[in-house]
C-alpha positions as CSV (number, residue, x, y, z in Angstrom):
1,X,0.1,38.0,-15.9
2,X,-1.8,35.7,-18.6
3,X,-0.1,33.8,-21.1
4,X,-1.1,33.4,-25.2
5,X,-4.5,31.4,-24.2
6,X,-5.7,34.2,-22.1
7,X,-5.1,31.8,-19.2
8,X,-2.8,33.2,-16.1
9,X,0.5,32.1,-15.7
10,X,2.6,30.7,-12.5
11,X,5.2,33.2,-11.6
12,X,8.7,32.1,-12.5
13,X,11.2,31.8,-9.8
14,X,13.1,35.6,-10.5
15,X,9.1,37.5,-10.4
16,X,9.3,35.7,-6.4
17,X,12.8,36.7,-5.9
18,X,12.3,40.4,-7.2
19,X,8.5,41.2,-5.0
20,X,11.0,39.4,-1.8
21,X,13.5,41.9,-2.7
22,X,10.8,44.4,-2.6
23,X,9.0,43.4,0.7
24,X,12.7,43.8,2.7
25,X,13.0,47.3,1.2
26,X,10.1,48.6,2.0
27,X,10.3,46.8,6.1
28,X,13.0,49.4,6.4
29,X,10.2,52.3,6.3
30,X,7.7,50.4,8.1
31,X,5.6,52.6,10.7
32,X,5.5,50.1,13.2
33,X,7.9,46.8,14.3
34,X,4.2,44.6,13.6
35,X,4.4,46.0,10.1
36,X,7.9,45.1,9.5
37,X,7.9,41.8,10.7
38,X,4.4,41.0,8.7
39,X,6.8,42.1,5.2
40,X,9.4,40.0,6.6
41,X,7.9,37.0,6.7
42,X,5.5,37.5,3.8
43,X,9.2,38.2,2.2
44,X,10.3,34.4,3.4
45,X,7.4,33.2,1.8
46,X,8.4,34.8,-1.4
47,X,11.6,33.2,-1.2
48,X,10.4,30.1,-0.5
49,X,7.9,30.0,-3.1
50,X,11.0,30.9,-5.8
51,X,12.9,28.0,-4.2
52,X,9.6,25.8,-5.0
53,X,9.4,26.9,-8.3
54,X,12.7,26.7,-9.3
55,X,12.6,22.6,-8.3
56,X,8.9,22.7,-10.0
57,X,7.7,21.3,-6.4
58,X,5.1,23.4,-5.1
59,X,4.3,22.8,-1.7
60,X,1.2,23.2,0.2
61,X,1.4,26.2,2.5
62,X,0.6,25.5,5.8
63,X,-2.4,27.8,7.4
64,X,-1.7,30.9,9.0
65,X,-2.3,31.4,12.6
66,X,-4.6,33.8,14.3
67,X,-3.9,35.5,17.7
68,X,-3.3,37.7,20.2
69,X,-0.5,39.0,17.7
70,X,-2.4,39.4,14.1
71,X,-2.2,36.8,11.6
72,X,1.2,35.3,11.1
73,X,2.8,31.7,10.2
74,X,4.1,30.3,13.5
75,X,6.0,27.3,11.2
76,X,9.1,28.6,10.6
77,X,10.7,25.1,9.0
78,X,10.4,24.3,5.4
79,X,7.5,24.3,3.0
80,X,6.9,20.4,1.0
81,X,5.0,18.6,-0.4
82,X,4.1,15.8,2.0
83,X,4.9,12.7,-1.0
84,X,7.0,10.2,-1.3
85,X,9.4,11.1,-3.5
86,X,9.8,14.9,-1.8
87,X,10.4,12.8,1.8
88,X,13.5,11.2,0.4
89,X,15.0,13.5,-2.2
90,X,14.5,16.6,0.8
91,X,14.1,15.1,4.2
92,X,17.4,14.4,6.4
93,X,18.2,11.4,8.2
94,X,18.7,13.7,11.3
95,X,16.9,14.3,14.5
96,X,14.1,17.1,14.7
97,X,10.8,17.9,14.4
98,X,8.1,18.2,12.0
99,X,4.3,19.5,11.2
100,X,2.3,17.7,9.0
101,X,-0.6,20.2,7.6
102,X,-4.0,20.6,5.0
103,X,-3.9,24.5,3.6
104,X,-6.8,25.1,6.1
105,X,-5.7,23.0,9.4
106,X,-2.7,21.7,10.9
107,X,-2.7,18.0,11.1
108,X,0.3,16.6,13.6
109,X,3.6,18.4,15.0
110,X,5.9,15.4,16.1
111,X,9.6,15.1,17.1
112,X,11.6,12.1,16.4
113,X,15.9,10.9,16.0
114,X,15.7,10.4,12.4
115,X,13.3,12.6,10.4
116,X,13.3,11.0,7.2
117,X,12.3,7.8,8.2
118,X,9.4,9.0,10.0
119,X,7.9,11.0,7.6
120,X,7.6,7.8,5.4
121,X,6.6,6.0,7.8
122,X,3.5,8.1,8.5
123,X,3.6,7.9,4.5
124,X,3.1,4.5,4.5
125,X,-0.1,4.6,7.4
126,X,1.8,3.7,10.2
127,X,-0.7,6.1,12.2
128,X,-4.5,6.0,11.2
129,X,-5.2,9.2,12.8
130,X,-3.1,10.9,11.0
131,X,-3.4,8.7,7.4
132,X,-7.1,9.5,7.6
133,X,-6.7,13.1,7.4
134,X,-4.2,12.7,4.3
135,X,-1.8,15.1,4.7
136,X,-1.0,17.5,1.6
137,X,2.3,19.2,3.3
138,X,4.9,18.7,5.3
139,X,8.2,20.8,7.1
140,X,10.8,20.1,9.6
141,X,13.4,22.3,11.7
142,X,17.2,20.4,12.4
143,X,16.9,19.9,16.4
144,X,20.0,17.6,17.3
145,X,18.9,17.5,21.3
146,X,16.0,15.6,22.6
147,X,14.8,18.3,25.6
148,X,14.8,21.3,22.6
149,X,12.6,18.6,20.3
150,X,9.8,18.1,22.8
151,X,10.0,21.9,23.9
152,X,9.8,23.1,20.3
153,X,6.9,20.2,20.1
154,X,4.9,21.5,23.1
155,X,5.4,25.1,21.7
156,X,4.4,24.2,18.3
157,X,1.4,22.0,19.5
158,X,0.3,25.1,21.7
159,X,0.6,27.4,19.4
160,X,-1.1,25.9,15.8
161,X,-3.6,23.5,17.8
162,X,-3.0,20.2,15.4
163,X,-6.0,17.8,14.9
164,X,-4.3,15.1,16.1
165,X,-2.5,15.6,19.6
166,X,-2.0,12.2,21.2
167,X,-0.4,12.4,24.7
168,X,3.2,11.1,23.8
169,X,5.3,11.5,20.2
């Protein structure tokens, strides 16, 4: 797609909605259960990107992960820009955890009781480690009790291999 000037054009929200819509019909037919979970969560993407659009905040994505498995997105929270005035207009004040990312490397994956006022905190530098690699994105999943936080945390941290990994937080 190219607009007037010859230059191309973001997709609007529906064009994300419709090739989502597309990916889930066609993981009915998929060959294998690999196959049908790669549309699925290219689908998700999709979706999210049409959610992103539609608020005209477009998010970093965070990188994909390479294993055992194929390539795949082991974040399965939300997609945002890591800035100051995404934190408070989309960030609860609720307990969970959260990544903090570059579009080629995972920065930090940290659990905490009130999300929202971490994330600014770590906006205004309370962590140097993690200020000097100046995070572009950010995402968080709802986790209300503590022990599920610092297991999804030590999954998360296993799995994506953050730059930063300090021994506690």
């Amino acid at each position: 797609m190219t607009n007037d000037s010859g230059r191309p054009e973001t997709p609007d929200a529906q064009t994300y909605l419709e090739l989502a819509n597309r990916l889930l019909e066609v993981s009915r037919n998929a060959r294998t259960a690999e196959a049908r979970q790669q549309m699925l969560l290219i689908a998700g993407l999709y979706r999210n990107l049409a959610r992103s659009v539609q608020s005209r905040q477009l998010p970093p994505l965070p990188p994909l992960t390479l294993d055992g498995a194929g390539l795949h997105l082991a974040w399965q929270g939300n997609f945002l820009a890591f800035e100051r005035a995404v934190v408070t207009e989309n960030i609860p004040d609720a307990p969970g955890i959260y990544a903090l990312w570059k579009p080629d490397y995972w920065i930090y994956v940290g659990e905490c009781g009130d999300l929202r006022a971490r994330l600014l905190a770590h906006l205004e530098g309370d962590d140097v480690h993690i200020s000097s690699e100046a995070p572009t994105g950010c995402g968080f999943e709802l986790l209300a009790s503590e022990s599920e936080r610092a297991a999804r945390r030590t999954q998360l941290v296993r799995e994506l291999m953050p730059a930063y990994r300090p021994v506690s937080g």
